[in-house]
VOGU-449136 format. One record per residue (C-alpha): residue number from 0; residue in three letters; x, y, z. Coordinates in nm, 3 decimals. Each point is the difference from the previous one (the first is absolute). Layout:
+-----+-----+---------+---------+---------+
|   i |  aa |       u |       v |       w |
+-----+-----+---------+---------+---------+
| NUM | ALA |       X |       Y |       Z |
...
+-----+-----+---------+---------+---------+
END
This chain:
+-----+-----+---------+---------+---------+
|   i |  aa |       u |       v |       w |
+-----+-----+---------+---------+---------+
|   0 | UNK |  -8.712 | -18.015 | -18.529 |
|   1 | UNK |  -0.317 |   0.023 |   0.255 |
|   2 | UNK |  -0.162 |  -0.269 |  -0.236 |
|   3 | UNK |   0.276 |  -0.278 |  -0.065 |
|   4 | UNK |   0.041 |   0.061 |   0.377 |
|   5 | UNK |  -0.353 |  -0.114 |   0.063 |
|   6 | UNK |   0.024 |  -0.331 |  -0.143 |
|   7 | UNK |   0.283 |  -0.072 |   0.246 |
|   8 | UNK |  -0.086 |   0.086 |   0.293 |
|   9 | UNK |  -0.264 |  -0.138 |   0.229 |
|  10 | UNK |  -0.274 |   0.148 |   0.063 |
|  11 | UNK |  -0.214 |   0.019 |   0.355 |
|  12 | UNK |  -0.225 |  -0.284 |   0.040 |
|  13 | UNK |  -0.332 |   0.035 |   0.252 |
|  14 | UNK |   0.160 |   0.244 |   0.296 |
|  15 | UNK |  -0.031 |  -0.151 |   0.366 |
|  16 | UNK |  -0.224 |   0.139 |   0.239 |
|  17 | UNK |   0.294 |   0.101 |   0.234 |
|  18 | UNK |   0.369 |   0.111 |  -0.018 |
|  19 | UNK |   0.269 |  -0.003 |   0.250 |
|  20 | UNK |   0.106 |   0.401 |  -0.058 |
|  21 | UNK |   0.126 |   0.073 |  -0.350 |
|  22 | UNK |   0.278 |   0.029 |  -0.168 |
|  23 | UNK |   0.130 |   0.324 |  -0.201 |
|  24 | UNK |   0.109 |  -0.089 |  -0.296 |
|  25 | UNK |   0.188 |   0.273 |  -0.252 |
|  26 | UNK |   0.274 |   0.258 |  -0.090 |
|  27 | UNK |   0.032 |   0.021 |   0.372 |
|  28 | UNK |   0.310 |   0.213 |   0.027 |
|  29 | UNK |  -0.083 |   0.184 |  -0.340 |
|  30 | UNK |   0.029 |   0.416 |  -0.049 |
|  31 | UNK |  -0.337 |   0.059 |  -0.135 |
|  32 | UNK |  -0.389 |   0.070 |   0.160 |
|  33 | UNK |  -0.126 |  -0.365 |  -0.027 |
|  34 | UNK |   0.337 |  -0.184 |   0.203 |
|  35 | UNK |  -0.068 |   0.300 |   0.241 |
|  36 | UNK |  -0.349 |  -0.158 |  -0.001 |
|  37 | UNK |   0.132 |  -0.350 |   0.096 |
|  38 | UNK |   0.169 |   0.110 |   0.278 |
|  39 | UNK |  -0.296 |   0.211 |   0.144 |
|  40 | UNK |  -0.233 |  -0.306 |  -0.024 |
|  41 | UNK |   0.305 |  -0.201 |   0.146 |
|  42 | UNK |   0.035 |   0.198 |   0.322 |
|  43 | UNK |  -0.381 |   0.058 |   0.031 |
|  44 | UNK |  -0.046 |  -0.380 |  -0.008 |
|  45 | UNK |   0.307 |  -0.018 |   0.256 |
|  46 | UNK |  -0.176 |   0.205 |   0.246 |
|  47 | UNK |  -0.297 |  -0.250 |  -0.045 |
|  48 | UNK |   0.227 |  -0.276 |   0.090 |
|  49 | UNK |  -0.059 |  -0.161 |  -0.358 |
|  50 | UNK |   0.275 |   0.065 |  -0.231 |
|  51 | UNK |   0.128 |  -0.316 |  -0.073 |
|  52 | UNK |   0.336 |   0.104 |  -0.176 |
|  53 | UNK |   0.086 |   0.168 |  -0.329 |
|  54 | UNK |   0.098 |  -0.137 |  -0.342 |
|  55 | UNK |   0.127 |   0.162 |  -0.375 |
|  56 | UNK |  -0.256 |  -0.067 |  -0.263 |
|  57 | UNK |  -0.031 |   0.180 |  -0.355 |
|  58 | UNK |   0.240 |   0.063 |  -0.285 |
|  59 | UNK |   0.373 |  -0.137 |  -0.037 |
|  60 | UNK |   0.121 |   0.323 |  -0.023 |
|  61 | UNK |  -0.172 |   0.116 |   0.306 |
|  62 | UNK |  -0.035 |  -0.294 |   0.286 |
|  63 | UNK |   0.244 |  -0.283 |   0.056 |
|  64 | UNK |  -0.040 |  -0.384 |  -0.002 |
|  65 | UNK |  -0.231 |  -0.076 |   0.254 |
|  66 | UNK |   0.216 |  -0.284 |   0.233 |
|  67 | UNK |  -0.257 |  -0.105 |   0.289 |
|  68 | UNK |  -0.318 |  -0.117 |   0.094 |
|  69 | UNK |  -0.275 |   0.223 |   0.084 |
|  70 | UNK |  -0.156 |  -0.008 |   0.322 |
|  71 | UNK |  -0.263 |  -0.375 |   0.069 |
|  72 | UNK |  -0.342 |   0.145 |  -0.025 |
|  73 | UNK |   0.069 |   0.398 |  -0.035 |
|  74 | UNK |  -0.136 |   0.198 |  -0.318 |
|  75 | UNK |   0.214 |   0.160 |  -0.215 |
|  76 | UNK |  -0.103 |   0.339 |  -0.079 |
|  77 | UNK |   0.167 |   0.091 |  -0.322 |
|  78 | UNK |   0.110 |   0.412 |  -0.029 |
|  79 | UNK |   0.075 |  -0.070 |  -0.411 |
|  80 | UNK |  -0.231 |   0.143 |  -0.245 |
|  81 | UNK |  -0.147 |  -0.223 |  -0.246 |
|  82 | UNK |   0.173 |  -0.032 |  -0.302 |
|  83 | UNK |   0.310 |  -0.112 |   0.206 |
|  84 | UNK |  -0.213 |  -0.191 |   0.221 |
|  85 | UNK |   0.034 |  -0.322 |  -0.201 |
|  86 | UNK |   0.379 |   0.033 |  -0.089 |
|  87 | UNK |   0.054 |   0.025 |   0.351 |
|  88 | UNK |  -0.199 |  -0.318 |   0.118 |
|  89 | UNK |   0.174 |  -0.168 |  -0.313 |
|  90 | UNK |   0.364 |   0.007 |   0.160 |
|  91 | UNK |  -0.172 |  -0.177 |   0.314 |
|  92 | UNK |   0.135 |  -0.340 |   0.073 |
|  93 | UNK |  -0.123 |  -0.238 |   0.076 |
|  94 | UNK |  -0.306 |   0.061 |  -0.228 |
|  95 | UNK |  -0.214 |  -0.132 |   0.293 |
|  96 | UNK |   0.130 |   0.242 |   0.237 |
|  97 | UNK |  -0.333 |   0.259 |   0.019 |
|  98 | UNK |  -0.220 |  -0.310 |  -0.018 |
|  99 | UNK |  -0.280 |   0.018 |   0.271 |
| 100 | UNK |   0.081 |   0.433 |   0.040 |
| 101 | UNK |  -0.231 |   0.282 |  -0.006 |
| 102 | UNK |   0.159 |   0.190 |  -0.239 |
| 103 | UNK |  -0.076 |   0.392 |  -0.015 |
| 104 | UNK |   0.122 |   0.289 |  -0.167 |
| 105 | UNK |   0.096 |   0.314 |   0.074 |
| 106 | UNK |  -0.002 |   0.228 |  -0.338 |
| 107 | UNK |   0.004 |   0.340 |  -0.059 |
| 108 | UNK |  -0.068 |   0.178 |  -0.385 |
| 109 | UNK |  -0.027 |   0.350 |  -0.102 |
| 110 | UNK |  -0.292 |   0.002 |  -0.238 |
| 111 | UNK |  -0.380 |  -0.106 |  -0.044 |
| 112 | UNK |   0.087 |  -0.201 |  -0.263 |
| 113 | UNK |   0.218 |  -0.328 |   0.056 |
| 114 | UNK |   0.215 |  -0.185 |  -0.215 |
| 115 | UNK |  -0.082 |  -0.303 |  -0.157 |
| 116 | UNK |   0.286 |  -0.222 |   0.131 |
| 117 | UNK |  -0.144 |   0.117 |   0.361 |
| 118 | UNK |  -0.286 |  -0.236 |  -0.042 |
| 119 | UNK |   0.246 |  -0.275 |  -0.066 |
| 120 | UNK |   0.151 |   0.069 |   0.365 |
| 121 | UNK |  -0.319 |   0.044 |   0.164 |
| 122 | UNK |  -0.041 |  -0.395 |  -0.050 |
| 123 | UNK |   0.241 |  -0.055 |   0.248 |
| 124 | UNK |  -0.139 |   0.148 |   0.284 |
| 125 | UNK |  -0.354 |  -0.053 |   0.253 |
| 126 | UNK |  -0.022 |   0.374 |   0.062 |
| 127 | UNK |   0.157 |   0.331 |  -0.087 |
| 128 | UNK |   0.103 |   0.292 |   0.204 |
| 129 | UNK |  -0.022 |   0.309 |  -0.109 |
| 130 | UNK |   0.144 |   0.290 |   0.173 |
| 131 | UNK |  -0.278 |   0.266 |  -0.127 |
| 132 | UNK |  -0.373 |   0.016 |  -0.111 |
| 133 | UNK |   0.173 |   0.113 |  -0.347 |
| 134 | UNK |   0.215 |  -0.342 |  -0.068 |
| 135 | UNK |  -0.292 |  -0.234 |   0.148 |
| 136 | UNK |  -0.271 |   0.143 |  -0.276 |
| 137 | UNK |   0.305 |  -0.044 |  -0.277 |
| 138 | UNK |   0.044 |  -0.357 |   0.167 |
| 139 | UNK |  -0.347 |  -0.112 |   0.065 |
| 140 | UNK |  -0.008 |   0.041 |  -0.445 |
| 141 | UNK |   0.210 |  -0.332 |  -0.040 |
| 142 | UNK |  -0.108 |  -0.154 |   0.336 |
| 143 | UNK |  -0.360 |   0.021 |   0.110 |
| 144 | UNK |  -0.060 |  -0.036 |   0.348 |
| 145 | UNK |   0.344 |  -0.099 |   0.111 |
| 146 | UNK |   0.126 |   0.362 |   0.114 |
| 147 | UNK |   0.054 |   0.136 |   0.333 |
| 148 | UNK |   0.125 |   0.402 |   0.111 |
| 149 | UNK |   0.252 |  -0.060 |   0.234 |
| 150 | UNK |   0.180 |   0.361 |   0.036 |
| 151 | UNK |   0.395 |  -0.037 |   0.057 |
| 152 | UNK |   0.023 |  -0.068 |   0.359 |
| 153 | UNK |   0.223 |   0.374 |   0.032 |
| 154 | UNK |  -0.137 |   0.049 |   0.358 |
| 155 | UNK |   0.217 |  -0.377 |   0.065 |
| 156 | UNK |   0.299 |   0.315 |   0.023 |
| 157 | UNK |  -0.102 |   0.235 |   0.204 |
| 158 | UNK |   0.181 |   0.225 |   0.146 |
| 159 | UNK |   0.193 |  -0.011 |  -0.294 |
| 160 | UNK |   0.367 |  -0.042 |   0.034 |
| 161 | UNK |   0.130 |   0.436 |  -0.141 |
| 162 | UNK |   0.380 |   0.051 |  -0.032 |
| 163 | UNK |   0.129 |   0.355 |  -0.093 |
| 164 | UNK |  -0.074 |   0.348 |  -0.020 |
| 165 | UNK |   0.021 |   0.286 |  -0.204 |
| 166 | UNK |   0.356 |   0.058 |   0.098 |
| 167 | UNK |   0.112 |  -0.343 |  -0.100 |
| 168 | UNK |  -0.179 |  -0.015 |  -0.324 |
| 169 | UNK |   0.177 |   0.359 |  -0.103 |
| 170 | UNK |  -0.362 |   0.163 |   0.009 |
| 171 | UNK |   0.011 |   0.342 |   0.055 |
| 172 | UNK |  -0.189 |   0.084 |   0.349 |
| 173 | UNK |  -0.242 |   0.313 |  -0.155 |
| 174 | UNK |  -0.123 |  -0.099 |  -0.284 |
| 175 | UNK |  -0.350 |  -0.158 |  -0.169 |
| 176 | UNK |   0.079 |  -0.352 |  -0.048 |
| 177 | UNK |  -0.215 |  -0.202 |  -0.292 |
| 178 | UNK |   0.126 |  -0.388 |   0.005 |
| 179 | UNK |  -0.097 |  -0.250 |  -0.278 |
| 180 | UNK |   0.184 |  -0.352 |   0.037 |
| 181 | UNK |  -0.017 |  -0.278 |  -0.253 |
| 182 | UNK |   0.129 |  -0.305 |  -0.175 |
| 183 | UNK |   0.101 |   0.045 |  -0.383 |
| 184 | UNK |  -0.064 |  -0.406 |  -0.007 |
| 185 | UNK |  -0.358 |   0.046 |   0.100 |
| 186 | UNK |  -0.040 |   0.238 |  -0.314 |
| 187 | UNK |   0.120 |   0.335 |  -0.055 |
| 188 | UNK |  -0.361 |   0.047 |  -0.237 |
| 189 | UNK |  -0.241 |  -0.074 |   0.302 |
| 190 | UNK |   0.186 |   0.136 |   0.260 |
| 191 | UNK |   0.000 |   0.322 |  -0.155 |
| 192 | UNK |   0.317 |   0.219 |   0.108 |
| 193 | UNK |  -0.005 |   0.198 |  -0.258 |
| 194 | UNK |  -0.288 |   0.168 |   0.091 |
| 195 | UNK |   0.110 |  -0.004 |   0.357 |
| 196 | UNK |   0.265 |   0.243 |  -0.122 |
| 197 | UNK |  -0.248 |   0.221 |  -0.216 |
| 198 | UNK |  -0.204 |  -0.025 |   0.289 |
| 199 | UNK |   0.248 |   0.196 |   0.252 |
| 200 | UNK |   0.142 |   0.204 |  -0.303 |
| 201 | UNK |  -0.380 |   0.140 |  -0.060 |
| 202 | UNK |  -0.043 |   0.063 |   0.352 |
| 203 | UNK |   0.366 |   0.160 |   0.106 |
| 204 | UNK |   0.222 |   0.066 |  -0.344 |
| 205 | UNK |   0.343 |   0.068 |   0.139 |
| 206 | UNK |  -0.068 |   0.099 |   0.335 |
| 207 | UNK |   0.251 |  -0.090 |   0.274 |
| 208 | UNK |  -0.291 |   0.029 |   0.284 |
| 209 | UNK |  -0.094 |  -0.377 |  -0.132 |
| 210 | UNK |   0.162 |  -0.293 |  -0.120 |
| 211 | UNK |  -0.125 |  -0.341 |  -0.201 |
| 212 | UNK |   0.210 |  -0.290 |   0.119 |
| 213 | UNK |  -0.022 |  -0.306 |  -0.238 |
| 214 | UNK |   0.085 |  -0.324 |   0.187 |
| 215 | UNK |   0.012 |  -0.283 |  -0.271 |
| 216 | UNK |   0.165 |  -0.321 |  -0.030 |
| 217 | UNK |   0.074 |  -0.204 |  -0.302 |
| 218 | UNK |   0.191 |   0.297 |  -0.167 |
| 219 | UNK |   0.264 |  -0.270 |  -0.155 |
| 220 | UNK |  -0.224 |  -0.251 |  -0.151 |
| 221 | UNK |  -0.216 |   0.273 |  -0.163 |
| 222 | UNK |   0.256 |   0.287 |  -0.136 |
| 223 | UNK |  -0.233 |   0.122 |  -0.262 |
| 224 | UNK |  -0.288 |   0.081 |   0.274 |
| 225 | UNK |   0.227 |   0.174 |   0.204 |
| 226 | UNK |   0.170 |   0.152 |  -0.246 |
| 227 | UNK |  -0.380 |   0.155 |  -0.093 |
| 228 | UNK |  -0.026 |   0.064 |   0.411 |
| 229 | UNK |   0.315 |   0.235 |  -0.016 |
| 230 | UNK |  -0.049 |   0.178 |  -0.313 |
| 231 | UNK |  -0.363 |   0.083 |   0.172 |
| 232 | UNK |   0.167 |   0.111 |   0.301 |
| 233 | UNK |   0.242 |   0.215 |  -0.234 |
| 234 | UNK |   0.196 |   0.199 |   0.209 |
| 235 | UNK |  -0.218 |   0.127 |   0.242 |
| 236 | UNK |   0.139 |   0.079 |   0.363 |
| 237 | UNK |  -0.335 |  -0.084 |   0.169 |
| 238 | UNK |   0.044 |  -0.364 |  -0.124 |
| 239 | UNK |   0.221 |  -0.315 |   0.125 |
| 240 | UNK |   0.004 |  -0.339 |  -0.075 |
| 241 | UNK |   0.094 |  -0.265 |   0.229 |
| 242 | UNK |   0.109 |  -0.353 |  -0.097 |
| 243 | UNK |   0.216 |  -0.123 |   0.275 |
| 244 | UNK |  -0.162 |  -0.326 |   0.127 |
| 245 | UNK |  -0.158 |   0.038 |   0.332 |
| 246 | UNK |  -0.145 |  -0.188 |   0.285 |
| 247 | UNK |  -0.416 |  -0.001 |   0.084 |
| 248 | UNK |   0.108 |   0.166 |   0.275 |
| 249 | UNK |   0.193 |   0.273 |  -0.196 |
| 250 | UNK |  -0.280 |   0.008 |  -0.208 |
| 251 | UNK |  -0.251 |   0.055 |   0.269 |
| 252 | UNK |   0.224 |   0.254 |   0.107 |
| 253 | UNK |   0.068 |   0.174 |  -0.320 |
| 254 | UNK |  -0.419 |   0.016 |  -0.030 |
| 255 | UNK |  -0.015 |   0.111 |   0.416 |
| 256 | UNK |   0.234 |   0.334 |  -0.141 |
| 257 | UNK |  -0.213 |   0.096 |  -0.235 |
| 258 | UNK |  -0.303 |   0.245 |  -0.016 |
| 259 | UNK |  -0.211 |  -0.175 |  -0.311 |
| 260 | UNK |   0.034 |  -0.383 |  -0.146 |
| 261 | UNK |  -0.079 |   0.047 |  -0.363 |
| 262 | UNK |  -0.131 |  -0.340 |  -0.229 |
| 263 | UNK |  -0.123 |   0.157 |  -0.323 |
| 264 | UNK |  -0.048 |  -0.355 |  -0.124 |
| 265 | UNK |  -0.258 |  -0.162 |  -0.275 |
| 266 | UNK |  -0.045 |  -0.255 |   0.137 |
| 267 | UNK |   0.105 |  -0.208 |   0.317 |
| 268 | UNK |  -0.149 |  -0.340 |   0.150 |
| 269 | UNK |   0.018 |   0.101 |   0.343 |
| 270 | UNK |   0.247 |   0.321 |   0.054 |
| 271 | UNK |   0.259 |  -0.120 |   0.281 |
| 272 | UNK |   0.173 |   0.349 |   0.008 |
| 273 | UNK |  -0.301 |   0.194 |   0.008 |
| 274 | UNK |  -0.123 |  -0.229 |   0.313 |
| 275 | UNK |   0.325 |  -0.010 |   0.153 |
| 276 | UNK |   0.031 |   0.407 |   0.007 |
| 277 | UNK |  -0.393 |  -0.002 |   0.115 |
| 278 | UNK |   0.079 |  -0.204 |   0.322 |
| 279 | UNK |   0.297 |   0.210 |   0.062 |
| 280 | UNK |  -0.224 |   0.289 |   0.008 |
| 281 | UNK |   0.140 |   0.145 |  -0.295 |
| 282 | UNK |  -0.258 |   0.215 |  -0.243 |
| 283 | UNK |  -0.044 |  -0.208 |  -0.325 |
| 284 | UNK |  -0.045 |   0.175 |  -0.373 |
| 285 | UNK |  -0.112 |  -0.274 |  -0.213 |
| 286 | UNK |  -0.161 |  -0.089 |  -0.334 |
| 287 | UNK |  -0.367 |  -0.099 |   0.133 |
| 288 | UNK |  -0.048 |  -0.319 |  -0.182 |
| 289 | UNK |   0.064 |  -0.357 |   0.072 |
| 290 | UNK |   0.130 |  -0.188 |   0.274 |
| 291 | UNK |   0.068 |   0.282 |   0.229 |
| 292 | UNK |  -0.361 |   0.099 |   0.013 |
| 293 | UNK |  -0.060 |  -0.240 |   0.267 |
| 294 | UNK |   0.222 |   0.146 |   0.260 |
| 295 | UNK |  -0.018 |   0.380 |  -0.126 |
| 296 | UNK |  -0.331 |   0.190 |  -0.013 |
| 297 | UNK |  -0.051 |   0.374 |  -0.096 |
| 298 | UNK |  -0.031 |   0.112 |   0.377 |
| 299 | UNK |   0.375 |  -0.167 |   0.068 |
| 300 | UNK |   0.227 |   0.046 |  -0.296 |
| 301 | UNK |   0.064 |   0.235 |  -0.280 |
| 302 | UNK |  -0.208 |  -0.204 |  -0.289 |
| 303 | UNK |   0.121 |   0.103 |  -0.354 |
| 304 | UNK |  -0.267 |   0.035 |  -0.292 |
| 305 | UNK |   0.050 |  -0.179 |  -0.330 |
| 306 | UNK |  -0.112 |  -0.132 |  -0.349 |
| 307 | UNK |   0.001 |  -0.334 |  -0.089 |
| 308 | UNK |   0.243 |  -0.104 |  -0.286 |
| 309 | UNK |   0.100 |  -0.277 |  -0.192 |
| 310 | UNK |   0.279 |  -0.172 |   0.156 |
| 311 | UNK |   0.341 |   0.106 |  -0.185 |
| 312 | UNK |   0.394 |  -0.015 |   0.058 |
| 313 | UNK |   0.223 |  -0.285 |  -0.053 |
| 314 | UNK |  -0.087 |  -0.285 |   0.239 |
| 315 | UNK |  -0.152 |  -0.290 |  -0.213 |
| 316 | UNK |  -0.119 |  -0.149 |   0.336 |
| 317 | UNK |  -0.320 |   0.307 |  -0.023 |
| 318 | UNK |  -0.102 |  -0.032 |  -0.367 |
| 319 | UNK |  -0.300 |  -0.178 |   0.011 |
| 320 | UNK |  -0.258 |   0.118 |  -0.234 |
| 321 | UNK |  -0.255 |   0.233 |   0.098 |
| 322 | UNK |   0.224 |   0.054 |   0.345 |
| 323 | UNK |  -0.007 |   0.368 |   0.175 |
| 324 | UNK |   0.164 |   0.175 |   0.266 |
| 325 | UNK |  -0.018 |   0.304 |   0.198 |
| 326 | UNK |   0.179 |   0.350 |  -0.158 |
| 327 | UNK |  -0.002 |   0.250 |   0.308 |
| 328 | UNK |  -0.050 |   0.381 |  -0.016 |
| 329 | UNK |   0.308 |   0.151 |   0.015 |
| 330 | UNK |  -0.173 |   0.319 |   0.114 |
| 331 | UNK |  -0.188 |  -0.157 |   0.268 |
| 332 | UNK |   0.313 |  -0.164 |   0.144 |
| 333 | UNK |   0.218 |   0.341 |  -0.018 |
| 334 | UNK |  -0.340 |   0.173 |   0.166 |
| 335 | UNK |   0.005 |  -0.276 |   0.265 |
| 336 | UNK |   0.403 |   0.040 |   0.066 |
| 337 | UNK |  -0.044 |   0.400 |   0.040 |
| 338 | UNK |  -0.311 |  -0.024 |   0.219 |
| 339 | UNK |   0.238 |  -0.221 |   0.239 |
| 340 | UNK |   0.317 |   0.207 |  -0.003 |
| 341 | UNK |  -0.256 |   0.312 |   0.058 |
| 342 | UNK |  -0.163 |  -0.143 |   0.313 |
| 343 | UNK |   0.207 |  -0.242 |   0.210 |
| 344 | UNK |  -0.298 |   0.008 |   0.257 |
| 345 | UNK |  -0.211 |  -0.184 |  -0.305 |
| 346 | UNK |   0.350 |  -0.218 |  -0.024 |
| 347 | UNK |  -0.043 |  -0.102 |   0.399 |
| 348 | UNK |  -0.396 |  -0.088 |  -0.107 |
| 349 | UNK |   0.037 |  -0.145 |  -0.302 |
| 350 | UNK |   0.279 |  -0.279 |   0.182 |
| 351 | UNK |  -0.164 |  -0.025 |   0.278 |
| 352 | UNK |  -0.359 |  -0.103 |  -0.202 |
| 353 | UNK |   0.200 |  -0.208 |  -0.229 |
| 354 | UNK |   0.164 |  -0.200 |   0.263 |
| 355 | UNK |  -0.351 |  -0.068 |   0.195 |
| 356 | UNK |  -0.146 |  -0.105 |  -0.337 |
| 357 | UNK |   0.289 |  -0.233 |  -0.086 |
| 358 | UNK |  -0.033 |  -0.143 |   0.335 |
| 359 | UNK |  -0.347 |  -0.095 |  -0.026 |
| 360 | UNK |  -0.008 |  -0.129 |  -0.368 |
| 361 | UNK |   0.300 |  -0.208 |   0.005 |
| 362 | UNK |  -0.136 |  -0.205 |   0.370 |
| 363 | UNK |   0.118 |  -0.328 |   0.025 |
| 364 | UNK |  -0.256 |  -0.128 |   0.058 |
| 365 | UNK |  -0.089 |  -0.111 |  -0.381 |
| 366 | UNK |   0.314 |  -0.207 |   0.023 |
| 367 | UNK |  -0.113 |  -0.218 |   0.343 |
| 368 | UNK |  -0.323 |  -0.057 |  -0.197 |
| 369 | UNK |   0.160 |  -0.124 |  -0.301 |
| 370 | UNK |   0.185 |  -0.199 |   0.219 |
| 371 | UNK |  -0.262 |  -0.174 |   0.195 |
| 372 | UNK |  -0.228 |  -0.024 |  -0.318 |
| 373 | UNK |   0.316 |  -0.176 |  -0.181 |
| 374 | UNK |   0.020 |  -0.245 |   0.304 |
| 375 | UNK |   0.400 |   0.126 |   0.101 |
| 376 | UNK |   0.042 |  -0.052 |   0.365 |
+-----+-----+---------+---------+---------+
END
C-alpha cells in the first residue's frame, strides 16, 4: 500500500524559506493518542496566532475526501505516521495542491527499530517531529539529519478541563485506588494489561482495602484481548473494568480520583497517560523504558525494572527481525503499588515531584523553536 502510494503522490519539492502559519493536517477528530496529538499542536499553534485551519489526511477508512484549499503560503504540518503518509497525500486533488509547502511530519513509533515502508514516507517530508528522545534516535535511522524533538505541546491545556468525582464514577470513597487506562487498538501486547492486573493481584490478592480499575476502549473491535483481560481479572472483587466511552475531561477526572496511574507498558513512543496523570499531580507507576523516560525520572515517578525481550504477541505491525521490547518486573511493580498504599505522605511527594518534573521537561519552548527554525510565522 505505502509503496504504490508513493508513486502517486507528489512529493515536496525545495521548502520556502517562510510560511504563513501551518496547517494541521490528519485524523483530526480521531479516538486514538496521535489525533489527540493534532489537536494539541492545533490549539498550541492557535494561541500563536498561526493555525491556519485543519484538514483530513491518511487512510480511506480513517479521514474523508479532502474538499478545499489549504491556506496561500501556510505549511502543512502532517500528524500521520509514515506508512500512511503517502496514501494520504495520494487522495489530494489537485495533484499540485502542496506545491511550494514546507511539508513536516509529526510521527510517533514504539520501537528502536523502524519499519521499512517508514523510509518510503519519510520522502515526503523536510523535517520530522518526534515527540521523545526515544522515537527521534529510531527516526534519525532512515532519515539522517532531518529530525527534530518537539515534545507534545500538553502544557497548550493547562489547567486541564476535570469532570467528575469519585461519587459519579461509582468509586468507593475509602479505598486504594490503582488506575491503568488504554486502547485495545493501540495493542493489547505493548500496552501490557495483563500484567497491570498481576501487578495489583501480587501486591493486594483479594483485599477490599484496594481496588484495580481498568479503563480501556476498543473492547468491541478486539473481543479476543478482552476476553484474555477478563479471564485475568477472574472474579476478583478488588477489580473493575470500565468501557463506557468518556470525555478528556471525564478522563482527567477519572485519573484526578485516583491514588496511583499504573502503565506497565513495553513499549510506548511518548506515554500520553502517564504525562497526563504527571501534570495532574497524580503519582505515576510505570515500566522505565522508552518514551516516558523523558518526562519521568527516578526522583518523580515509580520507575519499574525490566528485561529486555524479543518482541512477541499478535500485532504483525512489531515483527521486525531482531526487534525487542521492554518485559517489566512484576515484583517491582506490586513492591512499588504497596509502598504507595503504605505511605500516602510518599503518595503527596511522589505527585507533587512528578508534576514539577513533567512541567519542566515537556516546556514549550522546543515547539516555538521548531517553529521559528521551520520559518512558520
Amino acid at each position: 500500500m505505502t509503496r504504490v502510494a508513493s508513486f502517486v503522490a507528489q512529493r515536496p519539492g525545495p521548502p520556502p524559506a517562510h510560511s504563513n502559519g501551518a496547517v494541521i493536517a490528519g485524523d483530526i477528530d480521531g479516538q486514538n493518542g496521535i489525533a489527540a496529538s493534532g489537536r494539541m499542536l492545533g490549539a498550541a499553534l492557535a494561541a500563536r496566532g498561526l493555525l491556519r485551519g485543519t484538514m483530513p489526511l491518511g487512510l480511506p477508512s480513517v479521514a474523508p475526501d479532502y474538499m478545499g484549499t489549504p491556506a496561500p503560503d501556510a505549511a502543512i504540518i502532517a500528524v500521520v505516521n509514515a506508512p500512511y503518509l503517502p496514501v494520504g497525500l495520494s487522495r489530494l486533488k489537485p495533484r499540485g495542491m502542496l506545491r511550494g509547502r514546507r511539508m513536516i511530519g509529526v510521527w510517533v513509533w514504539e520501537l528502536p527499530r523502524v519499519p521499512a515502508d517508514w523510509a518510503i514516507g519519510a520522502r515526503f517530508v523536510h523535517e520530522i517531529w518526534a515527540p521523545t528522545r526515544f522515537t527521534a534516535e529510531a527516526f534519525e535511522t532512515i532519515a539522517p539529519g532531518r529530525v527534530r524533538l518537539v515534545p507534545y505541546p500538553l502544557l497548550t491545556e493547562l489547567p486541564f478541563a476535570v469532570s467528575g468525582n469519585r461519587e459519579s464514577f461509582n468509586l468507593p470513597a475509602d479505598v486504594f485506588i490503582v488506575l491503568t487506562i488504554f486502547n485495545l487498538s493501540s495493542s493489547c501486547a505493548r500496552k501490557n494489561p495483563l500484567g497491570a492486573i498481576a501487578a495489583f493481584k501480587a501486591a493486594f490478592g483479594s483485599s477490599r482495602d484496594a481496588l484495580l480499575v481498568l479503563k480501556l476502549t476498543g473492547h468491541a473491535r478486539y473481543e479476543n484481548d478482552f476476553n484474555a483481560i477478563r479471564a485475568a481479572a477472574g472474579d476478583a472483587p478488588n477489580i473493575r473494568i470500565i468501557t463506557e466511552t468518556m470525555s478528556e475531561a471525564a478522563l482527567h477526572g477519572l485519573m484526578a480520583a485516583s491514588d496511583v496511574v499504573l502503565s506497565l507498558h513495553r513499549a510506548e513512543g511518548f506515554g500520553l497517560i502517564p504525562a497526563t496523570a504527571a501534570l495532574l499531580g497524580i503519582p505515576v507507576v510505570a515500566t522505565a523504558y522508552s518514551g516516558n523516560l523523558d518526562f519521568m525520572s527516578p526522583d518523580s515517578s515509580g520507575l519499574v525494572q525490566y528485561r529486555m525481550v524479543p518482541v512477541s504477541g499478535p500485532d504483525s505491525i512489531y515483527k521486525i527481525p531482531g526487534a525487542q521490547w521492554a518485559e517489566p518486573d512484576i515484583g517491582h511493580a506490586a513492591a512499588w503499588l504497596r509502598r504507595l498504599f503504605d505511605d500516602p505522605a510518599l503518595r503527596i511527594s511522589l505527585g507533587t515531584a512528578g508534576q514539577r518534573h513533567a512541567l519542566q521537561a515537556l516546556s514549550l519552548a522546543q515547539l516555538d523553536a521548531a517553529l521559528a527554525a521551520n520559518g512558520i510565522t
